[in-house]
TORPA-4810 file (N, C-alpha, C, O; in nm, 3 decimals):
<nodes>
NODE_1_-7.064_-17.756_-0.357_-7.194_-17.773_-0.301_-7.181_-17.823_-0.157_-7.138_-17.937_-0.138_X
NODE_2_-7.219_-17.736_-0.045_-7.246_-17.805_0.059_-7.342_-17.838_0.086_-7.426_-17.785_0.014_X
NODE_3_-7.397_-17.925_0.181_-7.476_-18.013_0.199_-7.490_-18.031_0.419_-7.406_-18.085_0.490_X
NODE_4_-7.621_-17.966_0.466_-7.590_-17.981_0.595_-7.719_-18.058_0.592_-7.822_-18.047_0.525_X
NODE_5_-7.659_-18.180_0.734_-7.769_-18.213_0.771_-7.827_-18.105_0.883_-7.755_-18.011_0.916_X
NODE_6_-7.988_-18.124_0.954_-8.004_-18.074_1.021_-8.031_-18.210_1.169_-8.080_-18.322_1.150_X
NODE_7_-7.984_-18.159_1.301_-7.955_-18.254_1.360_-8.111_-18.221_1.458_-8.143_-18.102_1.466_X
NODE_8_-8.154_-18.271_1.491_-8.307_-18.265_1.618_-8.276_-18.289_1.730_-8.173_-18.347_1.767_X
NODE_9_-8.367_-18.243_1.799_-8.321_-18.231_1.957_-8.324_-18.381_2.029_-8.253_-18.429_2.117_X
NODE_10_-8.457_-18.444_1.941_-8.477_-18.594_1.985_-8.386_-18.658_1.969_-8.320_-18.588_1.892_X
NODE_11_-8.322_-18.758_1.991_-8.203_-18.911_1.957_-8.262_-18.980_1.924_-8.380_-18.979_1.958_X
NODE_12_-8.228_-19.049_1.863_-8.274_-19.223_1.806_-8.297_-19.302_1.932_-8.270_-19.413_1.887_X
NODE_13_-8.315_-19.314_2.007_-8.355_-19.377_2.101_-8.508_-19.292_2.211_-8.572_-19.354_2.295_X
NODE_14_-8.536_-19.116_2.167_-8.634_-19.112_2.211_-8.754_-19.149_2.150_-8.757_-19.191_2.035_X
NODE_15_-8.866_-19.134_2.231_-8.987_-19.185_2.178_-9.060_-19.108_2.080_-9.087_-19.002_2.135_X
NODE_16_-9.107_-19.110_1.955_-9.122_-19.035_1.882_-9.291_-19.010_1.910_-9.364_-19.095_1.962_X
NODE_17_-9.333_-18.883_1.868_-9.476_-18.849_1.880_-9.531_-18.934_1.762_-9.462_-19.008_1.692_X
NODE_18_-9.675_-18.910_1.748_-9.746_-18.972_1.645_-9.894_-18.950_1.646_-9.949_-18.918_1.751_X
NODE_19_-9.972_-18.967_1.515_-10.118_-18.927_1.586_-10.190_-19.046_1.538_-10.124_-19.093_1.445_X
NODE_20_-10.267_-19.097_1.552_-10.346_-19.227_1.505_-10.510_-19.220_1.465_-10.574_-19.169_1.556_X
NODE_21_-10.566_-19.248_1.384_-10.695_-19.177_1.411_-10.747_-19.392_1.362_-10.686_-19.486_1.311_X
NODE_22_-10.893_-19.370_1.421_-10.905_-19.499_1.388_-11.089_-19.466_1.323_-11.145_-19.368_1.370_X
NODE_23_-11.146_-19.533_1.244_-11.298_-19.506_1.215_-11.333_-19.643_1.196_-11.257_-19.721_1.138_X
NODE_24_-11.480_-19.690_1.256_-11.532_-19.772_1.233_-11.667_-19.759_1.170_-11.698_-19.641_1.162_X
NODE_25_-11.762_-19.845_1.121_-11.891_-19.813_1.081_-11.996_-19.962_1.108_-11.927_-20.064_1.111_X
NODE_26_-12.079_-19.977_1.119_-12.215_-20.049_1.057_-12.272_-20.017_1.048_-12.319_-19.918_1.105_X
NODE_27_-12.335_-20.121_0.915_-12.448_-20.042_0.850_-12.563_-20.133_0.809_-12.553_-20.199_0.706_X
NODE_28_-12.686_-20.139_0.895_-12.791_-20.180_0.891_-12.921_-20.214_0.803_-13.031_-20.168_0.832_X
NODE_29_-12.901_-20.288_0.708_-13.018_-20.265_0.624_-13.121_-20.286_0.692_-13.134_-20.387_0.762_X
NODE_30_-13.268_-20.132_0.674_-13.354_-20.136_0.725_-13.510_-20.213_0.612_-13.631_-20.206_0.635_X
NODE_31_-13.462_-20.256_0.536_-13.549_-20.314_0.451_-13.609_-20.174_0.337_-13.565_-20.059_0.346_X
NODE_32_-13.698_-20.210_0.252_-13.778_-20.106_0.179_-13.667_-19.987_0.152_-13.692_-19.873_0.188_X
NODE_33_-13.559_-20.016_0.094_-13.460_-19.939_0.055_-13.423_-19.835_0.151_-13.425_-19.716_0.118_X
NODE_34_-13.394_-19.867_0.250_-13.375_-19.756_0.408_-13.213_-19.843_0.438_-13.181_-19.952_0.389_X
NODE_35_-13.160_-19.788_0.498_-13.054_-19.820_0.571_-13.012_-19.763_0.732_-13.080_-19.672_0.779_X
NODE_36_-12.949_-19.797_0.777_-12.921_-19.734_0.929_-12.781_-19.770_0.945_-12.741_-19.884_0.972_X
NODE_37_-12.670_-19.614_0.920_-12.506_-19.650_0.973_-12.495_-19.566_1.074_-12.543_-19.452_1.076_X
NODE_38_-12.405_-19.643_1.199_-12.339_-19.576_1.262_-12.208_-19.586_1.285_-12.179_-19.704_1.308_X
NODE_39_-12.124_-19.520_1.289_-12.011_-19.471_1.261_-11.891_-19.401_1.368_-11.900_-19.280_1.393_X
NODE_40_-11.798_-19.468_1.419_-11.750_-19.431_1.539_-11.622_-19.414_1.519_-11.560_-19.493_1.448_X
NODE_41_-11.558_-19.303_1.582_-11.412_-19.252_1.560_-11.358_-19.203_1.695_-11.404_-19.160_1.802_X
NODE_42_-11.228_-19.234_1.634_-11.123_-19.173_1.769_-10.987_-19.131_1.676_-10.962_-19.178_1.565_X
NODE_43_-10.897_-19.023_1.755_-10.773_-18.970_1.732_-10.702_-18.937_1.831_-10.728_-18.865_1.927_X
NODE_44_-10.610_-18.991_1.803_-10.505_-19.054_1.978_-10.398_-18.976_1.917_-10.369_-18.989_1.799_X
NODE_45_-10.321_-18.873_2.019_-10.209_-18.865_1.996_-10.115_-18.940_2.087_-10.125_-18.925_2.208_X
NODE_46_-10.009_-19.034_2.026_-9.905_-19.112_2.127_-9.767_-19.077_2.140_-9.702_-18.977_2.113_X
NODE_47_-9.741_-19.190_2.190_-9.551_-19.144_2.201_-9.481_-19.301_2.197_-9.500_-19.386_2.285_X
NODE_48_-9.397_-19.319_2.077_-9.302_-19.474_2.060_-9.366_-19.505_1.969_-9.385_-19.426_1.876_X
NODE_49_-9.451_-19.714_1.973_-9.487_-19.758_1.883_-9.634_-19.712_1.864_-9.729_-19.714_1.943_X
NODE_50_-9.625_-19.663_1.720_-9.781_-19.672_1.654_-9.895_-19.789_1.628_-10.015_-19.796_1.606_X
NODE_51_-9.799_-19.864_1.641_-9.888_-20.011_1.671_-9.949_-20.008_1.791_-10.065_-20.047_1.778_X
NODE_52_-9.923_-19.979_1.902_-9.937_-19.998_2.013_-10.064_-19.885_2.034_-10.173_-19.933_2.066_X
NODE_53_-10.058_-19.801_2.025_-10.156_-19.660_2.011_-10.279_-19.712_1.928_-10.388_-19.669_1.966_X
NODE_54_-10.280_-19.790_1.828_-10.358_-19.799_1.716_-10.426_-19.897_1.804_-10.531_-19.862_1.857_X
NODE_55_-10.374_-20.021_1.825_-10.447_-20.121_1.876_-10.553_-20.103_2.020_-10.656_-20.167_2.043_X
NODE_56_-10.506_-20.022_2.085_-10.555_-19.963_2.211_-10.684_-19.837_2.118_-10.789_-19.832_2.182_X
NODE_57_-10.685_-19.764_2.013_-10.787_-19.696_1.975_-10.898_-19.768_1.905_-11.016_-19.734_1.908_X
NODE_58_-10.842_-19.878_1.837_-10.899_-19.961_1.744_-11.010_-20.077_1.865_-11.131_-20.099_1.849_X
NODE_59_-10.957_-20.112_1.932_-11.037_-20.177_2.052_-11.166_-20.082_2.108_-11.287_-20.101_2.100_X
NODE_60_-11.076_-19.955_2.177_-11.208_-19.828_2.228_-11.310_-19.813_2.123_-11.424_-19.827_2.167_X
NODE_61_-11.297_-19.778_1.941_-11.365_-19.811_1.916_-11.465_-19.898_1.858_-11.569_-19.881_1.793_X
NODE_62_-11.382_-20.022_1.914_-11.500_-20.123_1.821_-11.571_-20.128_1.939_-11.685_-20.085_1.921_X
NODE_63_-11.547_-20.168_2.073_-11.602_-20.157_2.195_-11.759_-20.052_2.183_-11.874_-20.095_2.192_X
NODE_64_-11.726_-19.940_2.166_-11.809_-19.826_2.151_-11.904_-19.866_2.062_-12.023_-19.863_2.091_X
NODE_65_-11.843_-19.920_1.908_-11.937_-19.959_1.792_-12.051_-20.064_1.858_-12.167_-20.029_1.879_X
NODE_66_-12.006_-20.175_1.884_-12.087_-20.291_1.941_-12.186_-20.215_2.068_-12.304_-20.247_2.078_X
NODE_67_-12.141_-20.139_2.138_-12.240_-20.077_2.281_-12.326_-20.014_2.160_-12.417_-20.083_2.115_X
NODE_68_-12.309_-19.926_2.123_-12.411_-19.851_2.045_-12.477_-19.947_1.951_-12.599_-19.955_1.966_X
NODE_69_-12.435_-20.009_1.875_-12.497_-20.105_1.789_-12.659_-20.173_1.834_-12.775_-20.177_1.794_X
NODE_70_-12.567_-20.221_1.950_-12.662_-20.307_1.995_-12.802_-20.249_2.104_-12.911_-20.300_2.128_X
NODE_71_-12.744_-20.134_2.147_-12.850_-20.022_2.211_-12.963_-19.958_2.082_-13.077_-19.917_2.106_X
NODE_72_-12.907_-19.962_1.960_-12.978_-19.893_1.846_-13.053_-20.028_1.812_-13.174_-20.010_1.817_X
NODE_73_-13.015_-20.176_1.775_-13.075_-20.288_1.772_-13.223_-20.293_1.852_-13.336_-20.297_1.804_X
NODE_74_-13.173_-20.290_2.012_-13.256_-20.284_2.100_-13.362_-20.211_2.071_-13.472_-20.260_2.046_X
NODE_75_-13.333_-20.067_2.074_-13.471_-19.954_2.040_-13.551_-19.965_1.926_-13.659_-19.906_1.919_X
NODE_76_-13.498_-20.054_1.814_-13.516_-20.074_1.747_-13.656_-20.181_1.725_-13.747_-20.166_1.644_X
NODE_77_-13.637_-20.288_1.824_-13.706_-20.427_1.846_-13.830_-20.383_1.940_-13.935_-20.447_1.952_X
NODE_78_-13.788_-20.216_2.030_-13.919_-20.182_2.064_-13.991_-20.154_2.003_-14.107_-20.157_2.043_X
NODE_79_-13.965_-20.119_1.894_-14.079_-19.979_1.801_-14.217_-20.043_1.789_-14.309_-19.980_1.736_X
</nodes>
């Protein structure tokens, strides 16, 4: 039985690709059995640590969540 490895062009020392996807949500109870979610996503493709990628998508979208949140709050307090 032989047995080959197969060798890649990358080395152990290059940076490896990766894709990260991150989703956030809130969800608003509107009283009288109504609700209001919004829901925000991103998918990053990186290169090295996945930590590093994640934390940088995970920020964009909570950032995004809270702007919108609080813009939907707002329109909300006009009605």
């Amino acid at each position: 039985m032989r047995i080959m490895k197969e060798v890649s062009s990358v080395n152990e020392n290059s940076p490896r690709a990766h894709r990260v996807k991150v989703s956030l949500g809130y969800t608003r109870n509107m009283g009288n059995f109504e609700s209001l979610r919004i829901d925000i996503g991103l998918e990053v493709d990186g290169y090295g640590n996945p930590s590093e990628t994640f934390d940088k998508a995970y920020a964009w979208a909570e950032s995004k969540l809270v702007d919108k949140t609080t813009e939907v709050e707002e329109s909300l307090k006009g009605e």
